[in-house]
N, C-alpha and C positions, 0 to 999 in steps of 0.2 A: 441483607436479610431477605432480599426478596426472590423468592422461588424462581427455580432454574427455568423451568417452560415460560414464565412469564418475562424473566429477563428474555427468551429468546423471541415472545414475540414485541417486545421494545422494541428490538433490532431490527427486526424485519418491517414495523412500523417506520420507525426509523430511518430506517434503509430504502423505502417507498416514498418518503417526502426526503428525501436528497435526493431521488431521481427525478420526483416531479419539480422538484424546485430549480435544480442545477441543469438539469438533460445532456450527465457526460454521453460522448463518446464511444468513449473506452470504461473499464475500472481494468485498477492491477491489483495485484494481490501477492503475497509473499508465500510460496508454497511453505504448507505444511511439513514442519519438523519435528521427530521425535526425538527426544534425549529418553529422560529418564520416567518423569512422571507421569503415567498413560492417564489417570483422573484428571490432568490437569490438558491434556492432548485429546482428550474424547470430550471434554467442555469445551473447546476450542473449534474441533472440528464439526458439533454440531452447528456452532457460531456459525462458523464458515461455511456452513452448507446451506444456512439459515438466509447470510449474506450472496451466498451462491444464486440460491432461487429466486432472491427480489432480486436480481441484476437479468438472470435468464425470465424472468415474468415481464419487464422492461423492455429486453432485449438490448442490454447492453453487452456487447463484447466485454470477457472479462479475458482476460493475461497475467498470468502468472511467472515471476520471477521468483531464486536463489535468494538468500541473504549473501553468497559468494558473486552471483551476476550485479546484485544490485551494490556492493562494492565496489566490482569491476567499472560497472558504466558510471558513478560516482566521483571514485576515487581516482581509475586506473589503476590498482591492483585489486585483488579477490581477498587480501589477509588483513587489509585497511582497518584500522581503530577510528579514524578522523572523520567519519560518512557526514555526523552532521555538521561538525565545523564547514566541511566543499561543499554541502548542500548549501550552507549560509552563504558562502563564494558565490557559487554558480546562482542563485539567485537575487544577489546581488543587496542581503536583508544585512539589517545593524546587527541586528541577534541570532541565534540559535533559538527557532521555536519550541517554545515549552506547548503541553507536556512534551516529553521524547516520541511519543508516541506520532506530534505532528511532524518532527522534523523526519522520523521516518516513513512515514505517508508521501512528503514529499519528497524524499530521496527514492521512493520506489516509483514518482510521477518521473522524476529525470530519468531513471532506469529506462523505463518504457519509452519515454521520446528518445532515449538513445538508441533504442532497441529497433523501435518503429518505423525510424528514418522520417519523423516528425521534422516541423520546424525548430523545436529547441536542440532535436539534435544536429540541425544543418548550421542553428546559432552556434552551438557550442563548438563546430571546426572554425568559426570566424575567427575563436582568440588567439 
């Protein structure tokens, strides 16, 4: 119930103590996709632009990947059901992180070191 401008400055508050707390890098990020519902994809995309600005105010590099690339680098194929089951694999956890929302966070961090030519993705040719 709480108003859309203020949820968006949560985020951006939010989004300003993980940078000063954490000092990624990089961030990645899952491009924007549209299906059906445009109210639900214009609440999204201000998020993301919200999220957009505290990374560019930081100066963190942001990267954008597919949900078909972030498959790819994951799974090895692009049509994959299993992203978080490999993700639990490749990072070698008991579990699938709950919500879903983390375990695909972290399936779009392996995406990017695979992408990046990172060390996780120089790990991941050792197996």
């Amino acid at each position: 119930k709480t108003p859309f401008p203020l949820r968006l400055q949560m985020i951006y508050t939010d989004m300003i103590g993980l940078f000063d707390t954490y000092h990624p890098e990089v961030m990645s990020m899952e491009k924007l996709f549209y299906n059906n519902n445009a109210k639900t994809v214009i609440d999204v995309a201000q998020a993301r632009g919200v999220i957009t600005l505290s990374a560019q105010q930081k100066n963190v590099p942001i990267f954008e990947y597919t949900p078909l690339q972030v498959k790819q680098s994951v799974v090895g194929y692009g049509r994959a059901e299993k992203v978080q089951e490999m993700t639990r694999l490749i990072l070698n956890l008991e579990k699938i992180p709950k919500p879903d929302d983390t375990a695909d966070a972290l399936a779009m961090a392996i995406c990017h070191g695979h992408a990046s030519g990172s060390l996780l993705g120089r790990l991941g040719n050792l197996r």
